[in-house]
C-alpha positions as CSV (number, residue, x, y, z in Angstrom):
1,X,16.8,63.4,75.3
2,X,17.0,60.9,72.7
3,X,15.2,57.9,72.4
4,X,16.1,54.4,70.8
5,X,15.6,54.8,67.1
6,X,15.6,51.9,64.2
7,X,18.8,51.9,62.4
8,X,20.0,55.2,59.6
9,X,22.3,54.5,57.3
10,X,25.2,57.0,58.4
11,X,27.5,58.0,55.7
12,X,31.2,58.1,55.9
13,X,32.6,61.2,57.2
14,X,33.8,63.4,54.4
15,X,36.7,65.9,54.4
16,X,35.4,69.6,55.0
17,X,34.7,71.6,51.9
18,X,34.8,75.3,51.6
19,X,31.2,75.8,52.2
20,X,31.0,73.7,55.7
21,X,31.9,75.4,58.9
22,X,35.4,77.2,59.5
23,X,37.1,76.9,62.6
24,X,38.1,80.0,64.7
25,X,41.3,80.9,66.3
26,X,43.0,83.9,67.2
27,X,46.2,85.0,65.9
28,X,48.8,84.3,67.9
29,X,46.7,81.7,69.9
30,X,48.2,77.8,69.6
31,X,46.0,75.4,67.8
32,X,44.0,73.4,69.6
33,X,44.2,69.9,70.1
34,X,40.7,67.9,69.5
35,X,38.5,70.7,69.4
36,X,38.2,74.1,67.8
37,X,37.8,77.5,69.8
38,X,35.1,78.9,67.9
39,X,33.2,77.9,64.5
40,X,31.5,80.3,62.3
41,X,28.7,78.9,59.7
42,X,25.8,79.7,57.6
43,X,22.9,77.2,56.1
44,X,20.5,75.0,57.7
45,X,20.7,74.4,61.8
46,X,20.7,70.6,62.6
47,X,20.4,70.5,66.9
48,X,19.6,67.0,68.5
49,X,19.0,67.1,72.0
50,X,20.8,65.7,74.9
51,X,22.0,62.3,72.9
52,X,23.1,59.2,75.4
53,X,25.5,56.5,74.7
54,X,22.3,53.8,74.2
55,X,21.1,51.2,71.9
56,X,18.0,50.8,69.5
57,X,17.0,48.6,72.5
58,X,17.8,51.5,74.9
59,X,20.0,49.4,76.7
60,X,23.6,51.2,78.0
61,X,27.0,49.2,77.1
62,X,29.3,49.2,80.1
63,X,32.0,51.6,80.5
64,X,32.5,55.4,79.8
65,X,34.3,54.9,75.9
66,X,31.7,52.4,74.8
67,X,28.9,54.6,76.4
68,X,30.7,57.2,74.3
69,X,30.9,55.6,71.3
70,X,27.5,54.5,71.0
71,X,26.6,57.8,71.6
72,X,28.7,59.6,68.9
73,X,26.8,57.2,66.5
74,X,23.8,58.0,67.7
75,X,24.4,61.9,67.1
76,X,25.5,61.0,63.1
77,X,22.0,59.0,62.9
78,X,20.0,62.1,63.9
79,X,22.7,64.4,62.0
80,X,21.9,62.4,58.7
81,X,18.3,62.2,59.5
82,X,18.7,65.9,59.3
83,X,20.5,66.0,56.0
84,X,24.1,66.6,58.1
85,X,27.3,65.2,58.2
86,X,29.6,65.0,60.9
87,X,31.7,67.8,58.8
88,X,28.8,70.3,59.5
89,X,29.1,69.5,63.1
90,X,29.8,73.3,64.9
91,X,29.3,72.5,68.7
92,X,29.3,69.3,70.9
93,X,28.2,70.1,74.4
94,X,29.0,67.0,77.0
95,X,27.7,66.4,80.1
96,X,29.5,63.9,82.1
97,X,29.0,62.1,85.8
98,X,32.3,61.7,86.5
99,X,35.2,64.2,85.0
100,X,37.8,61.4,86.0
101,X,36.1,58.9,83.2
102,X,36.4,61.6,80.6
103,X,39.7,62.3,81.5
104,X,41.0,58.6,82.4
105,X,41.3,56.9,78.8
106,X,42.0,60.2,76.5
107,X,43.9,58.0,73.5
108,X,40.6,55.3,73.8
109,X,37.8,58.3,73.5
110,X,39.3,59.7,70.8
111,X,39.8,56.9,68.8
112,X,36.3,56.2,69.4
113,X,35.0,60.2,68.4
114,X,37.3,59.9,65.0
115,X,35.6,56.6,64.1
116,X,32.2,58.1,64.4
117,X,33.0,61.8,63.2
118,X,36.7,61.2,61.4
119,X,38.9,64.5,62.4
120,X,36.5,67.4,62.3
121,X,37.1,68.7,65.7
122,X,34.2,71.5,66.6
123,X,33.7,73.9,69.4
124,X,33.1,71.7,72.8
125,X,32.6,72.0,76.4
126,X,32.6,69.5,79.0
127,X,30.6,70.3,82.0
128,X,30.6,67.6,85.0
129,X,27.1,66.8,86.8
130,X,25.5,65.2,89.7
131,X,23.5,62.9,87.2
132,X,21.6,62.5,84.6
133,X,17.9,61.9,83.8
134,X,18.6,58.3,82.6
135,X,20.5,56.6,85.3
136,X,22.3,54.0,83.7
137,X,23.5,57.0,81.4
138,X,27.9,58.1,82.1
139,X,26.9,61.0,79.7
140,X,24.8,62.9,77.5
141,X,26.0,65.0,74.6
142,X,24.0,68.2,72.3
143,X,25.5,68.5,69.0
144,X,24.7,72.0,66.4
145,X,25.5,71.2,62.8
146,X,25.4,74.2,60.4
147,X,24.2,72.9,56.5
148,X,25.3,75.1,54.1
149,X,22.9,76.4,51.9
């Protein structure tokens, strides 16, 4: 899990280049909407671990979206403490309490994921479960950037 960190200066999300990670789809297959079906990648792994929606405090705001939020800024802090962008982002695993919050405010949550990350949509899976080790926490999220090389 993470754990409250002093502030990182996160840089702006920057448009892809052709070096950072391509996004997957079949022919034939329509395009996905907010994530991508596969990601291929070489360079430098960045992984965090099971990031939560805390401050440097380690103090939870209220609400799925803000828990959200704060925890989409956490993952570009420990991206960029890796050398990563949000652009070199391949996989987002979530893990969330209640499926219904995720689902509930869809326009909200992804205003708050483009704010942290701008419109680089990677592979992602949502997987609902009983809890989580911090109890205060709505979710938790793993991230896998690829830095090219």
């Amino acid at each position: 899990m993470s754990s409250p960190h002093k502030s990182v200066a996160i840089p702006e999300a920057a448009p892809d280049e052709d070096m950072g990670p391509t996004s997957l789809n079949p022919p034939g297959w329509p395009r996905p909407k907010g994530y991508a079906n596969g990601m291929a990648a070489q360079g430098k792994l960045v992984l965090t671990g099971g990031v939560v929606g805390w401050d440097q405090m380690g103090k939870f705001p209220d609400g799925f979206v803000a828990q959200a939020g704060r925890c989409f800024l956490n993952i570009r802090a420990i991206l960029a403490a890796g050398g990563a962008e949000p652009r070199h982002l391949v996989r987002l695993t979530w893990y969330v309490t209640d499926i219904e919050a995720y689902l509930a405010y869809p326009r909200e949550l992804g205003e708050a994921y483009r704010t942290a990350f701008g419109r680089h949509f990677p592979a992602m899976a949502v997987v609902e479960v009983k809890r989580l080790v911090e109890r205060a926490a709505l979710l938790e999220v793993e991230a896998t950037a690829v830095v090219p090389a």
